[in-house]
N, C-alpha and C positions, 0 to 999 in steps of 0.2 A: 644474695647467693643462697641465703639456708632460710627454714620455715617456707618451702614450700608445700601449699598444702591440697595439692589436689596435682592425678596425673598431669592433666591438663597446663596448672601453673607449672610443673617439671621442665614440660615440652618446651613451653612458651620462654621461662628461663633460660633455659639451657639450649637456643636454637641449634646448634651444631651438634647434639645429640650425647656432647659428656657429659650429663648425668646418668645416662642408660651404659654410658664406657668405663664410669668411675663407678659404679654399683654395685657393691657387692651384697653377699649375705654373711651375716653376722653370725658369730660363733654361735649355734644354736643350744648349747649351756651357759649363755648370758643370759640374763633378762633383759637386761635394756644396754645399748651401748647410745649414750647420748651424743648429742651436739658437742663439739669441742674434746670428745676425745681422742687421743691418740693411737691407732691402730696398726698392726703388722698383718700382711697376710701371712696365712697356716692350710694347712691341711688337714682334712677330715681321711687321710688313707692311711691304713695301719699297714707296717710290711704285712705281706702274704703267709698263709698258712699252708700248711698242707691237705689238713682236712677240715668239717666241720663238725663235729659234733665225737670228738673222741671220749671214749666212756672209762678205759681201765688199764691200770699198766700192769697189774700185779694177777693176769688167771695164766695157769698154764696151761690149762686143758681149752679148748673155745666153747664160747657158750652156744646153748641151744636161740637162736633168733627166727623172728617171722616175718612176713613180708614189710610189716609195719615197720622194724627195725631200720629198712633202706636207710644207706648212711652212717649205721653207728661204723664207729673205728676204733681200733684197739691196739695199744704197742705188746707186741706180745711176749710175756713173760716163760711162757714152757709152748713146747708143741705137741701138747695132748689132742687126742680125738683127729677130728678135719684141719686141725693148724700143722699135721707132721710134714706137708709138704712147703711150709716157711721155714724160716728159720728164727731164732729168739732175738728179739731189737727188731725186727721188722715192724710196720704200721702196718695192717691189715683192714680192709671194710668192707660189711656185710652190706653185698647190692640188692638184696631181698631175695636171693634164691642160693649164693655161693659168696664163698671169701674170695676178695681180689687184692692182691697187693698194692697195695697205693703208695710205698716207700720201703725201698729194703734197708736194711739194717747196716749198721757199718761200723760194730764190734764197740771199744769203747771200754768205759767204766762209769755205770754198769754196760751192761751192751744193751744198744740203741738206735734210734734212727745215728744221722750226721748232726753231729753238733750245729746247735741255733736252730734245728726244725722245729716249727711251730706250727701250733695243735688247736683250732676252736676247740670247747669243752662242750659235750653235749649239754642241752638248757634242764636236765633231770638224771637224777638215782646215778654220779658220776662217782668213780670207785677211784683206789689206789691213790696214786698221788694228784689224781684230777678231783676228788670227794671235796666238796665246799666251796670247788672254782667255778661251778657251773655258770656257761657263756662266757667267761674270759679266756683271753688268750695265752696258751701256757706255751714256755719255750725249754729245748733240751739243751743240757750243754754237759758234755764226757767230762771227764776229771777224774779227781781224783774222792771221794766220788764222784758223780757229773751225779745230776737232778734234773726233775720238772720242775719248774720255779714258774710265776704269775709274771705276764713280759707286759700285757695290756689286760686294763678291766676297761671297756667299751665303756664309751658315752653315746647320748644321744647326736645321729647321722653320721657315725665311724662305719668307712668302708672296709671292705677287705676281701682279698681274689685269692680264691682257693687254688692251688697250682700243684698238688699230687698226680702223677703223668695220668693214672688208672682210676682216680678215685671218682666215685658218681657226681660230684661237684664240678667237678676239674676245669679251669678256664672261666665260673663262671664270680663274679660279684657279691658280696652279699655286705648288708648294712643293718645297723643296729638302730632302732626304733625304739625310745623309751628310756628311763631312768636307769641303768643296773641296779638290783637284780628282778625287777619290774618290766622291764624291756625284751625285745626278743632280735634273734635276726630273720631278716627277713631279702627274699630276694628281690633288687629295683630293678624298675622296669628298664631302667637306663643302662645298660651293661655298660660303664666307662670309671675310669680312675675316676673316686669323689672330687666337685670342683672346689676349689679352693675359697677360703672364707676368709674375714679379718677377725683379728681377737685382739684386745686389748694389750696394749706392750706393757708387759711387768718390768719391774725396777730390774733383774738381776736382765733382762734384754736389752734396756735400757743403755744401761753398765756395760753392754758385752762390746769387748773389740772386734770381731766379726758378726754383722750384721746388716738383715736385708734394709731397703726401704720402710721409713715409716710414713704411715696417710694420718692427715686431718679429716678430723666425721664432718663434714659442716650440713648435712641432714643427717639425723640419727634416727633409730626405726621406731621411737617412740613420738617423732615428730610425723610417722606417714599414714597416708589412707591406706585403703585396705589391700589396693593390687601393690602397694609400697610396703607393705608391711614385715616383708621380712628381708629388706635391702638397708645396705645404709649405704650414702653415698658421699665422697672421699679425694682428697686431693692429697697427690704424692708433696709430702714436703720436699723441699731444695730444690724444687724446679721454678721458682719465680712466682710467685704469687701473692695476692693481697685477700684474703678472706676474714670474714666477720663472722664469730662463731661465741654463741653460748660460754658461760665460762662465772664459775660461784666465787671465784676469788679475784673479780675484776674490779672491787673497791680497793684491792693491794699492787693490783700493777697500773702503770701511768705509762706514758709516751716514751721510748727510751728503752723501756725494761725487758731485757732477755728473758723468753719461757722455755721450756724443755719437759718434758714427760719422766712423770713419774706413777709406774704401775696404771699407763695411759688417762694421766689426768694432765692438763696445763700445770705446771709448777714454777713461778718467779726463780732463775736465775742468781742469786746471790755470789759475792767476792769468794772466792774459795771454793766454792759447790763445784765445779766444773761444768762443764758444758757437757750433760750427758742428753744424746739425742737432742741436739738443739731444734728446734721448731722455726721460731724467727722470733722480729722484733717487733712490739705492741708499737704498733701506732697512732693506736685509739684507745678510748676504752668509756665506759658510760659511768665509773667506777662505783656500781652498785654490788653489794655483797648477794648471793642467793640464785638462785633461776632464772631471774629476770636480769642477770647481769651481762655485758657482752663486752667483748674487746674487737680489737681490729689486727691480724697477724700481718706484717709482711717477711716473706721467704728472702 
């Protein structure tokens, strides 16, 4: 079922085409997610912002900008100069010729946009309480006093859809490309919610009483050629199954022995441990320690 190592063996495998149905791509801040791991799917879509690239909360006056500026955004703190036709807590963005409202205000403490509006930070020279967050995403919340606080710092392929009714963005995608603060955003070609990915299930999901489906890796992306290479492919547990998967601790479990996931590795079952995210029951196993080790699951 796993180690196959060429499109072709895929095909030939898998005649009825689920290994192109069970495929996913892996968290793309894993390095490797191998054979025999435990995975959940997730999501690479950050809630929506308002704007992309807001730059200052604290001018009163509006600054002098050029056509190059297209984009910045500003919660505006006074209505000096060309800002006297807003009002203070509005967002504001400079479309390269005029300021256009992209969010009014809606009083507050301090006064503000509406609580939880969320802000990209311009990727340079960010001021006020945006200074030092550049590229993350800040969120408002009223209070007593209410602040701009850090809601997401991006990783590599986080989406997110700008949705300001007016602003030069509006409607459209945008994703993040690269390490923060090395990385940038950038807009894809694909204007769709990001597709969903698997990432390894951690112990505290493990644990959790509400929770999705977990898959078995039984190819992992360091097992594939090159048009494989950023897929790993997976079987939903508890639907009936017998699969043969990689696995470093199969000199420890025998025929008989319960596995379950822990921080998405196989982990033996023991009296007391409880059944967190059970897997199923070794049927096999070669009981060899290390890489070359495999057992046999059935669901």
């Amino acid at each position: 079922m796993s180690n196959l190592n060429s499109v072709f063996d895929t095909l030939r495998g898998w005649p009825d085409g689920s290994a192109l149905e069970n495929s996913f791509e892996p968290d793309p801040n894993v390095t490797s997610i191998p054979e025999g791991s435990v995975v959940q799917s997730a999501s690479r879509e950050l809630a929506a912002a308002a704007v992309l690239k807001i730059v200052d909360d604290s001018l009163v006056t509006a600054p002098t900008l050029v056509a190059a500026d297209a984009g910045k955004a500003y919660h505006v703190a006074g209505v000096g100069g060309v800002w006297s036709v807003f009002d203070i807590g509005d967002i504001v963005e400079w479309s390269g010729t005029a300021w256009v409202l992209a969010l009014a205000g809606s009083g507050g403490t301090p006064v503000g946009p509406p609580d939880g509006t969320r802000a990209v930070v311009v990727s340079a020279s960010a001021a006020g309480s945006f200074s030092g967050e550049e590229e993350k995403v800040m969120a408002f919340t009223t209070g007593a006093p209410g602040a701009w606080a850090v809601a997401d710092t991006p990783l590599n392929k986080n989406r997110i859809l700008i949705d300001a009714t007016a602003g030069l963005y509006d409607g459209i995608y945008y994703e993040y490309i690269g390490t923060h603060p090395a990385g940038s955003w950038s807009q894809p070609l694909q204007q769709t919610v990001a597709p969903a990915m698997v990432a390894k299930l951690t112990s505290a999901e493990a644990a959790a009483a509400v929770r999705d489906h977990a898959w078995l890796v039984i190819q992992g992306n360091d097992q594939s050629d090159a048009a494989f290479v950023n897929r790993v492919t997976c079987i939903k547990c508890h639907t009936g199954f017998v699969a043969k998967v990689q696995s470093d601790i199969a000199n420890t479990l025998a025929p008989g022995d319960f596995v379950h996931a822990v921080a998405g590795v196989l982990t033996k079952t023991v009296a007391g441990g409880g059944m967190k995210w059970p897997i199923g029951l070794v049927i096999g196993s070669n009981a060899t320690a290390g890489s070359t080790g495999w057992v046999i699951i059935a669901s």
